[in-house]
C-alpha positions as CSV (number, residue, x, y, z in Angstrom):
1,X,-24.3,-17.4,-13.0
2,X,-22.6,-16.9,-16.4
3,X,-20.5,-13.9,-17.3
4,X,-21.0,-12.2,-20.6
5,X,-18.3,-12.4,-23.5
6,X,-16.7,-8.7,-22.2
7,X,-16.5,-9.1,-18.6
8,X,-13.1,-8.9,-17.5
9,X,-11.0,-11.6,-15.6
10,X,-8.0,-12.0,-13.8
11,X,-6.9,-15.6,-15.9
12,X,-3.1,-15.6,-13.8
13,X,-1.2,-14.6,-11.6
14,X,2.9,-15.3,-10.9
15,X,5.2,-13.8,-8.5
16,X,8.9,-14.1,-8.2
17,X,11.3,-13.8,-5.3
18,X,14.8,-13.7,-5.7
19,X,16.8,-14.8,-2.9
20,X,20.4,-15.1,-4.7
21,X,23.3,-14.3,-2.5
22,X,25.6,-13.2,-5.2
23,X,24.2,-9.4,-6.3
24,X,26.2,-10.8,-10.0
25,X,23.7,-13.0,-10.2
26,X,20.6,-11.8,-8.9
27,X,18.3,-10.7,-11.7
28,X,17.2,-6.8,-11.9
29,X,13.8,-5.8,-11.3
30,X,12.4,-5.7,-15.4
31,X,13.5,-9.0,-14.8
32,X,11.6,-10.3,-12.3
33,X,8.8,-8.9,-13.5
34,X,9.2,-10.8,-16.7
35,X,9.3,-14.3,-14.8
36,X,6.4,-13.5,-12.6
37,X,4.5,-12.8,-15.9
38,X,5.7,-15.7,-17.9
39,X,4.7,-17.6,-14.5
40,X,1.2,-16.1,-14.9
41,X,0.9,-16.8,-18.2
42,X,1.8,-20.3,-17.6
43,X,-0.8,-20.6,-14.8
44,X,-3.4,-19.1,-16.7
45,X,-2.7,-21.8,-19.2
46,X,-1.4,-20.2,-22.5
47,X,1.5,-18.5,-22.9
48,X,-0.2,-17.0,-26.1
49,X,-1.5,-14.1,-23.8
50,X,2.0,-12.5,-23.4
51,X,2.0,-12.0,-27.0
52,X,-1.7,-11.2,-27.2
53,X,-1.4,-8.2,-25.2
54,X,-2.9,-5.0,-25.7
55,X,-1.7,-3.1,-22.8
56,X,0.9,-3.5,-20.6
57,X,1.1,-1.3,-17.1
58,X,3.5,-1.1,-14.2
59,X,3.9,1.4,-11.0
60,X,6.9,2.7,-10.9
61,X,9.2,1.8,-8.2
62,X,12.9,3.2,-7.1
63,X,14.3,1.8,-9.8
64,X,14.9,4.5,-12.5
65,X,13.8,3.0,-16.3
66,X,11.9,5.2,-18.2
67,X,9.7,2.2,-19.5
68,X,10.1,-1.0,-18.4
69,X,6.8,-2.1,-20.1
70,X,8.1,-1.6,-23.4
71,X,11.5,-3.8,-22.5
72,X,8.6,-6.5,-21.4
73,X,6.5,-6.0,-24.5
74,X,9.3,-6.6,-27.0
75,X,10.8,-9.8,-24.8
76,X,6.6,-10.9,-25.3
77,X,6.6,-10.2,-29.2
78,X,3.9,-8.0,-28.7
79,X,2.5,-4.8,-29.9
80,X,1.6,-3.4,-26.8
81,X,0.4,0.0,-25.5
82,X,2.8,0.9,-22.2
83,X,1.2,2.6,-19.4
84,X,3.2,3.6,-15.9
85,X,1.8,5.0,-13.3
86,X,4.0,7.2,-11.2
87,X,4.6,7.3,-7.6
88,X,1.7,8.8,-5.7
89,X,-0.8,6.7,-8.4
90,X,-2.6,4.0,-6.3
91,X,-2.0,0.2,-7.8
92,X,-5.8,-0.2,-7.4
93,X,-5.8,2.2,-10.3
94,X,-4.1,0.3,-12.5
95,X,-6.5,-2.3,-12.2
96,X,-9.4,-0.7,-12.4
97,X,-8.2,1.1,-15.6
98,X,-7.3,-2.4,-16.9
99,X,-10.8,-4.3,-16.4
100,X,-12.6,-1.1,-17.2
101,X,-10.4,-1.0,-20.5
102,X,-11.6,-4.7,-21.2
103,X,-15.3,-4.4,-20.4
104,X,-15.2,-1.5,-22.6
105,X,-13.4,-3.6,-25.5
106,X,-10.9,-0.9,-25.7
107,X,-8.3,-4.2,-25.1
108,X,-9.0,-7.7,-25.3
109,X,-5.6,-8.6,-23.2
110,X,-4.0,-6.5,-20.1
111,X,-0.8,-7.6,-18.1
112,X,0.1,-6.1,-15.3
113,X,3.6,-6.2,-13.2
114,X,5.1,-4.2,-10.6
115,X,8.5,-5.2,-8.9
116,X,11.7,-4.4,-6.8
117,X,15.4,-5.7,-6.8
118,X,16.4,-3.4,-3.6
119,X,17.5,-6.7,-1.5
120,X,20.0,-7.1,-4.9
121,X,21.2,-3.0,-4.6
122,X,21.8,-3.3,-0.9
123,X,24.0,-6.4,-1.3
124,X,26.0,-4.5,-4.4
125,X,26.8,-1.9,-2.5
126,X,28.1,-3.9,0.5
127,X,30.5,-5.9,-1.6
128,X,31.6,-2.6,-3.7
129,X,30.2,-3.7,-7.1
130,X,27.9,-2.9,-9.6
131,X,24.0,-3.8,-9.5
132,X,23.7,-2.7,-13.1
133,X,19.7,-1.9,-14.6
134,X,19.2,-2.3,-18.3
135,X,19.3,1.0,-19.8
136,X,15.9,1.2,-22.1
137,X,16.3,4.6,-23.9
138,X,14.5,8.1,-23.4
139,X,11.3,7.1,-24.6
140,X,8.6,7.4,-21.9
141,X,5.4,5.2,-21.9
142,X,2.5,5.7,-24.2
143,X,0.5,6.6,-21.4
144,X,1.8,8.1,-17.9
145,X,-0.4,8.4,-15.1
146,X,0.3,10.7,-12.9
147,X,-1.2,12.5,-9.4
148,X,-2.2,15.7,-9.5
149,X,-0.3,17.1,-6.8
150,X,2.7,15.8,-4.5
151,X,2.3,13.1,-2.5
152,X,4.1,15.5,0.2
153,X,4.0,19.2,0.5
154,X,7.0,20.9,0.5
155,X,6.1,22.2,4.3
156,X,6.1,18.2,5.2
157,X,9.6,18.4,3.4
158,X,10.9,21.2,5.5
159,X,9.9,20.4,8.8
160,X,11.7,17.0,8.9
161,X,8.0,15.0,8.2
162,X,8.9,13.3,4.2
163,X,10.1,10.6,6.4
164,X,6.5,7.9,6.4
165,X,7.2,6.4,9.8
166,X,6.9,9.6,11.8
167,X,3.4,10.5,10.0
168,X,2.6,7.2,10.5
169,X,3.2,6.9,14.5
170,X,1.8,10.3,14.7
171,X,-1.6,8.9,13.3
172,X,-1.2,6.3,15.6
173,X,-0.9,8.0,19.0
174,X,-3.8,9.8,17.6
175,X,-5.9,6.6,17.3
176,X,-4.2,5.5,20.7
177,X,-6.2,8.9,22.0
178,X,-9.6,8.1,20.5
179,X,-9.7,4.7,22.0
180,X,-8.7,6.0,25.1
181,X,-6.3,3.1,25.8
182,X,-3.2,3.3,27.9
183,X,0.0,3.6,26.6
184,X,1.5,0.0,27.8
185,X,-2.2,-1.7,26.5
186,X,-1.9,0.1,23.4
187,X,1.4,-1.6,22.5
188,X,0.8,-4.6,23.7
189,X,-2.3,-4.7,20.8
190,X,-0.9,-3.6,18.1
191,X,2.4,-6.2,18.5
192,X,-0.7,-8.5,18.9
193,X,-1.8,-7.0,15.9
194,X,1.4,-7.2,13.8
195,X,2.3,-10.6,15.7
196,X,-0.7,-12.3,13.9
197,X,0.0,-11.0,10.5
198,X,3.9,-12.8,11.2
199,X,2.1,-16.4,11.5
200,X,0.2,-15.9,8.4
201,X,3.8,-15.2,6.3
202,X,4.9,-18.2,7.6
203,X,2.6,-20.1,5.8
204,X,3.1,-18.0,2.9
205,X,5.8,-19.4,0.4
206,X,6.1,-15.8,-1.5
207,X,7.2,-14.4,2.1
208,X,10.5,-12.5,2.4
209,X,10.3,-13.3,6.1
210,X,8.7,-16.6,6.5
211,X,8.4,-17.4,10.1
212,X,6.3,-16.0,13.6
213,X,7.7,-13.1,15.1
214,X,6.9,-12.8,18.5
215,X,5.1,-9.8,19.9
216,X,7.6,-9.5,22.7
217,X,10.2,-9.4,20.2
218,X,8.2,-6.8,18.0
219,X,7.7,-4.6,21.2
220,X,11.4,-4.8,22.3
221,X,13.5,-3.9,18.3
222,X,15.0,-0.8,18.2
223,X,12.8,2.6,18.8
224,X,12.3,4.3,15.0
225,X,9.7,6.6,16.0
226,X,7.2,6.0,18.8
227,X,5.4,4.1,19.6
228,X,7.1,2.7,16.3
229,X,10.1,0.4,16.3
230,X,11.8,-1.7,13.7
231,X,9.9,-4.5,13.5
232,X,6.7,-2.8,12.7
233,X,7.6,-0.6,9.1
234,X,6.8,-2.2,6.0
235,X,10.1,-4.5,4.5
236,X,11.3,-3.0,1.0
237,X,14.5,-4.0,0.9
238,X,13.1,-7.1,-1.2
239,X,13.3,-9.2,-4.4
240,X,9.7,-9.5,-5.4
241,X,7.5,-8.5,-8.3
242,X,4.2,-10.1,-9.4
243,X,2.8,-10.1,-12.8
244,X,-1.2,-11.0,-13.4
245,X,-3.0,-11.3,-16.9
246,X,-6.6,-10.0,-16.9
247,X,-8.6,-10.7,-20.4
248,X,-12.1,-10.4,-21.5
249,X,-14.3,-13.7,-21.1
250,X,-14.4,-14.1,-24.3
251,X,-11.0,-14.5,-25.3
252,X,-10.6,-16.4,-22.1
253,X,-12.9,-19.0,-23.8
254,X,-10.9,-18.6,-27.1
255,X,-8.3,-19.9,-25.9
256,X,-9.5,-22.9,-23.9
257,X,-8.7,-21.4,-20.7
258,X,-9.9,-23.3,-17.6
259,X,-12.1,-21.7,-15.7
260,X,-11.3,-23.2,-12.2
261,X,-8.7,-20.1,-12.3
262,X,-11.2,-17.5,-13.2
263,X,-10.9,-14.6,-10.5
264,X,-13.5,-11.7,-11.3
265,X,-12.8,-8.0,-10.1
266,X,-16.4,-6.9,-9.0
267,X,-15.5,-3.1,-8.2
268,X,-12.4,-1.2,-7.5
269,X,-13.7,2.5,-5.9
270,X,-10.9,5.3,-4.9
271,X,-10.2,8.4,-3.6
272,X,-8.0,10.4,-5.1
273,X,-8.5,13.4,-3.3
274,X,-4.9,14.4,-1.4
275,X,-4.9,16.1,2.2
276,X,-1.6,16.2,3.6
277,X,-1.5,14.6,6.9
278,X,-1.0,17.9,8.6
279,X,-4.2,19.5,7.3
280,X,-6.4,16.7,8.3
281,X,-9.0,17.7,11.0
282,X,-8.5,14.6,12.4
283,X,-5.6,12.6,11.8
284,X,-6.6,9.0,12.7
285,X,-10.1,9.2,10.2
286,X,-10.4,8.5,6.5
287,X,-13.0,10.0,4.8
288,X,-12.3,8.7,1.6
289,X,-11.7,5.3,3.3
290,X,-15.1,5.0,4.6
291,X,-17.1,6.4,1.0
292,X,-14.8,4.0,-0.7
293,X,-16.2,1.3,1.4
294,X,-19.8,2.7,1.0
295,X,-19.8,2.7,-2.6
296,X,-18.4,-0.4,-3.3
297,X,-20.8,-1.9,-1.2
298,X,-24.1,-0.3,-3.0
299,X,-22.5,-1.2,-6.2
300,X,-21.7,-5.0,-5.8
301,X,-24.3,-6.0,-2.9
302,X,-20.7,-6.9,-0.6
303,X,-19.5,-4.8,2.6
304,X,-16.2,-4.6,3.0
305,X,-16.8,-6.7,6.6
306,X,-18.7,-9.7,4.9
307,X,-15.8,-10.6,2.7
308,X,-14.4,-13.8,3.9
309,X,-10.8,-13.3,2.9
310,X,-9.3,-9.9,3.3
311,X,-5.5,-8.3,2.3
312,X,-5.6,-4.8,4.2
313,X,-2.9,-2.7,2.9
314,X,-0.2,-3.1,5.6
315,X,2.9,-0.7,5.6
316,X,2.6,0.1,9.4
317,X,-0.2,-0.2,12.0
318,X,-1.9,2.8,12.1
319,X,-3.0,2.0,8.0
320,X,-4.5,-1.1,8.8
321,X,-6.0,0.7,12.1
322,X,-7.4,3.3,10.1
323,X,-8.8,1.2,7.5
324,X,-10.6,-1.5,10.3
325,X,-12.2,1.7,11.6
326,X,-13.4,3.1,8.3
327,X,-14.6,-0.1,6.9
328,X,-16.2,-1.8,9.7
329,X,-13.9,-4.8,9.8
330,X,-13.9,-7.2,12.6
331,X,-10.4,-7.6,14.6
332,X,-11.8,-11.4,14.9
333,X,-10.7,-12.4,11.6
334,X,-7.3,-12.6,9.6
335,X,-7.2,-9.0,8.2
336,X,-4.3,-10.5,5.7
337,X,-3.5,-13.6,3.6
338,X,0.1,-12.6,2.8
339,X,1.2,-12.1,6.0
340,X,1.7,-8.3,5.4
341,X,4.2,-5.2,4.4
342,X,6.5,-5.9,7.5
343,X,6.5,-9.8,6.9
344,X,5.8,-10.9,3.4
345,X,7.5,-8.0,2.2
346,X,6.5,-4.5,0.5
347,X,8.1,-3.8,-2.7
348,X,7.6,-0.3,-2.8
349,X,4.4,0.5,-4.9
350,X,3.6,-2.9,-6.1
351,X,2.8,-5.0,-3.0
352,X,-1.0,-4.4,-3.7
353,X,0.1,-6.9,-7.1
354,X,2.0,-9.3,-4.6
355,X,-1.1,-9.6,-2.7
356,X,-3.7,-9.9,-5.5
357,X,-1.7,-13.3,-6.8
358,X,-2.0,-14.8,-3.3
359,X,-5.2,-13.8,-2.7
360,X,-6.7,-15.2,-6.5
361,X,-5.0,-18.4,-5.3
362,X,-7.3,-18.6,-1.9
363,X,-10.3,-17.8,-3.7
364,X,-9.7,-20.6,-6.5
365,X,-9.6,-22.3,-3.5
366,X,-12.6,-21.4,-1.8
367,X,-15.2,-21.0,-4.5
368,X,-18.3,-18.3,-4.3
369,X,-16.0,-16.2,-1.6
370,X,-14.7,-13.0,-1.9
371,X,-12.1,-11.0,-1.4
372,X,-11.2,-7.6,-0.4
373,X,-8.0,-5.8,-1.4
374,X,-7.0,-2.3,-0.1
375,X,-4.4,0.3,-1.5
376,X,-2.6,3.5,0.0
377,X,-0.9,5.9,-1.5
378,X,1.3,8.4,0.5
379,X,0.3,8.5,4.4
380,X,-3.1,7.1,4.0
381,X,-2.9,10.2,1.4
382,X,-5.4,8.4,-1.2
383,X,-7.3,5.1,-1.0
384,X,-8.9,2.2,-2.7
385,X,-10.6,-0.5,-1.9
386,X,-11.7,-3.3,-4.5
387,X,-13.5,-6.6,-4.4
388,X,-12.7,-9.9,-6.1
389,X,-14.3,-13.7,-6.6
390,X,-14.2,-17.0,-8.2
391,X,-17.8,-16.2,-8.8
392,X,-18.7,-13.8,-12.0
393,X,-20.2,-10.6,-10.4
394,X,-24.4,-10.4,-10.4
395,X,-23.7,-6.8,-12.2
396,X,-21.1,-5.3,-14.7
397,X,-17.9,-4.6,-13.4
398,X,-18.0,-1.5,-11.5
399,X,-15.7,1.2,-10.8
400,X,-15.2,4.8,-9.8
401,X,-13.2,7.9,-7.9
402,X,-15.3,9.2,-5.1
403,X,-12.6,12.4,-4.4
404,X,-14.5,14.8,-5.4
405,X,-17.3,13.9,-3.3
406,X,-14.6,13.1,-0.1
407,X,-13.6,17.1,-1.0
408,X,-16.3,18.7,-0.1
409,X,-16.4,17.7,3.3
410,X,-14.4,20.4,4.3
411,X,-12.8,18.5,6.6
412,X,-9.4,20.4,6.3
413,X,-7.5,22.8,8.7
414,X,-4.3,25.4,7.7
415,X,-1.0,24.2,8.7
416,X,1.3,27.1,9.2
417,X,4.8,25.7,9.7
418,X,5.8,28.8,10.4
419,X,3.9,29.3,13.2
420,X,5.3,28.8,17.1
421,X,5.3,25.5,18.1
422,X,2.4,25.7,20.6
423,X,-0.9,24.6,21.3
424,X,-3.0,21.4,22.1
425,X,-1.2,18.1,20.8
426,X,-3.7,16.5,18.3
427,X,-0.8,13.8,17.3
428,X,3.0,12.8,18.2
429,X,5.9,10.9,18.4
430,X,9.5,10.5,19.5
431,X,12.0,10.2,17.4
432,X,15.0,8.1,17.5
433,X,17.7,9.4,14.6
434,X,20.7,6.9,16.7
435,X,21.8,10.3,17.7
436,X,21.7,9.3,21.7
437,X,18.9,11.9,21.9
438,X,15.6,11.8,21.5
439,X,13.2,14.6,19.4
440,X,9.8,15.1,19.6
441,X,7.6,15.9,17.0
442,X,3.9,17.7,17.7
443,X,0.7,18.4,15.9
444,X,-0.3,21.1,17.7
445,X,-4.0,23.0,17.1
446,X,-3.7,26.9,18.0
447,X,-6.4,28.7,19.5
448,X,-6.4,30.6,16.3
449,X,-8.0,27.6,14.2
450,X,-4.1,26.7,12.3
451,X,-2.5,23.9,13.1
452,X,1.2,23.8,13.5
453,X,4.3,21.8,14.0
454,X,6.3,21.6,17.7
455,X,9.8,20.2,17.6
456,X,12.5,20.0,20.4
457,X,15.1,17.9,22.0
458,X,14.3,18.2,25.9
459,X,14.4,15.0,27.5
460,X,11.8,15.4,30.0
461,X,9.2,16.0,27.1
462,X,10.5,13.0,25.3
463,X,10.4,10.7,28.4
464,X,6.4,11.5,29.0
465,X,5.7,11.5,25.3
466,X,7.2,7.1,25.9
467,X,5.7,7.0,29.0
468,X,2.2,9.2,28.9
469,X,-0.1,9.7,26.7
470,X,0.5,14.0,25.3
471,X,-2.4,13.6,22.6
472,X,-5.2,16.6,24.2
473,X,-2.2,18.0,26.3
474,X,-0.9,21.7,25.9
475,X,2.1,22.7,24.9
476,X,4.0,25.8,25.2
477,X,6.9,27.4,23.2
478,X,9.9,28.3,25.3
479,X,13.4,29.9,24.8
480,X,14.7,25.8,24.5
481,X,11.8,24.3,22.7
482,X,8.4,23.5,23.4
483,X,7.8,22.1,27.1
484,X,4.4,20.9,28.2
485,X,2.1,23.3,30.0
């Protein structure tokens, strides 16, 4: 099958990891996002592309440049249009806006790059020196994309849940409840789980963590927030970025490019439809996941399930768990290549990049497979799902939001965070702030329809919330705190 002169492909990919000691010497995160893009260049075989470039787009990270696009396209020589997406944009957007921009000929050559230098910071600040970013004016990109409300609500603010790993275990004792598995069997799986995804970043040379973690070890780090401990939260405190060149066909061809390295996006569909955790009817579905899926599906002749190589977007357990669910995946097979947000590292809002180079490099590999790559914004807040191949897709590149369709489902309930803390637990967890005591956190559903938020210090509640399952039980407001019925 032969691809027309305006179908867009991914031509390289590069990633760099920085692993200098000496925070003086350790390059900022522009920085490696230039050398992962000269790398891709390189391994798409012409650096002529860097200069070639019509767009250039990044996700913004916690560093704090206005544009670093523009910093890249001057070091490129190239008259570039800039495009940053803000936090609370999915990466799969930035994709799909970059071969939809191609096989429309409104650009001939894209580059994208996302990275972090927080593993750089966190040194600086332990040796008392400077981790200095290169200051790049006032000027903000030619195009910003932004999302069209908060990725958190300012009730999630007030009530003590902005922090991801408490939303996250809440979803997960939730999903615990559904499956009806006890608590002990539960955790057991899911260090399985997040054991597996360990082995694979030891084979992965881009890791941040390179070796097997046991799931005896993951079950016995530190309490975060049950069932949640340290060695299940995504690793950000990394020096990663990844940079990827996607071009037309035809300029592919222009420039002699080999076509061994030819990846093809077949679809990238999305969700952008936001529902704060809280206001979710249920809290371990995903709507949005599951149309997503659907669509993708009728549009490239691929479920999500018969991709052979899969990168499920990793930052904790319940994500993944949520995604397997709406998706149909089978548990049988590796649900990563990278090894994962907790093991290969998870620049914050770029580690869907990371993945995509490691995952073009299995599927120049394995020719006529495909791949699936997943995104997250937020707490499972928005979602996308894309497919890729060494093969040239049967139909035009496809791609599309489905949120308006996911909105009018309805399936929504009222938070009230002002309402008492009472009613039946429909999520939870227990909180460890290194305090010496332990708080629990509720999703409680009133009898009223609302839902509302139970928080409290007693010991007793926190020892069955470790021990029991509380997901379906009742809870009560008293003069100390909610107790259970």
């Amino acid at each position: 099958m032969s691809a027309d002169a305006r179908t867009p492909v991914l031509v390289g990919v590069g990633s760099a990891v920085g692993r200098e000691a000496d925070p003086a010497r350790a390059l900022e995160p522009v920085a490696l996002m230039r050398v992962a893009l000269e790398r891709a260049a390189e391994d798409a075989g012409s650096r002529a592309l860097l200069e070639r470039a019509d767009s250039i787009r990044a996700p913004r990270g916690f560093w704090d440049y206005t544009d670093p696009c523009r910093m890249l396209a001057r070091d490129f020589g190239a008259k570039a249009r800039t495009v940053v997406g803000e936090i609370g944009v999915l990466q799969t957007t930035l994709l799909r806006g970059a071969a939809q921009d191609v096989a429309a000929g409104r650009a001939d050559v894209v580059l994208v790059a996302g990275g972090e230098a927080r593993h750089r910071a966190q040194r600086a600040r332990r040796a008392g020196v400077e981790a200095p970013l290169t200051r790049d004016g006032e000027q903000p990109a030619a195009g910003v994309l932004r999302p069209e409300g908060p990725i958190l609500t300012e009730a999630e603010i007030r009530t003590g849940l902005a922090t991801p790993v408490r939303q996250y275990a809440m979803i997960e004792t939730a999903l615990r409840a559904a499956d009806g598995q006890p608590v002990a069997a539960h955790a057991r799986e899911v260090a399985e789980l997040w054991a597996g995804m360990s082995r694979v970043a030891a084979t992965n040379l881009d890791a941040w963590i390179p070796e097997p973690v046991s799931a005896d070890a993951i079950l016995s780090a530190n309490l975060l927030s049950h069932p949640y401990g340290k060695r299940h939260t995504s690793q950000w405190n990394v020096d990663q970025a990844a940079g990827l060149v996607v071009c037309s066909v035809a300029t592919a061809r222009s420039l002699g490019l080999p076509e061994s390295r030819w990846v093809y996006p077949w679809g990238v569909v999305e969700s952008n439809h936001m529902v704060p955790l809280p206001e979710r009817r249920e809290l371990h579905r995903s709507p949005g996941f599951r149309l997503a899926g659907e669509r993708l599906a009728d549009a490239t002749g691929v479920t999500p399930d018969a991709a052979k190589h899969r990168e499920i977007y990793s930052c904790f357990p319940s994500a993944v768990r949520v995604q397997m669910r709406e998706l149909g995946l089978d548990a049988s097979r590796p649900l990563t290549v990278t090894g994962g947000m907790a093991f290969a590292g998870g620049p914050l809002n770029s580690f869907v990049l990371q993945s995509l180079v490691t995952l073009a490099r299995v599927l120049r590999d394995d020719r006529g497979s495909h791949g699936l790559l997943t995104a997250i914004s937020g707490i499972v807040t928005k979602q996308g799902v894309s497919l890729w191949s060494s093969e040239p897709p049967p139909r035009p590149f496809f791609g599309a939001d489905v949120g308006p369709e996911v909105a009018v489902r309805g399936d929504e309930v009222t938070f009230d965070a002002d309402a008492p803390g009472a009613g039946t637990i429909c999520g939870y967890t227990v909180i460890d702030e290194g305090t010496g005591t332990l708080r629990t956190a509720a999703l409680c559903d009133r009898a009223d329809g609302a839902r509302t938020l139970a928080t409290g210090d007693d010991p007793e509640l926190a020892r069955a919330g470790l021990a029991e399952e509380l997901v379906g039980r009742e809870l009560v407001a008293g003069a100390d705190g909610p107790r259970l019925a």
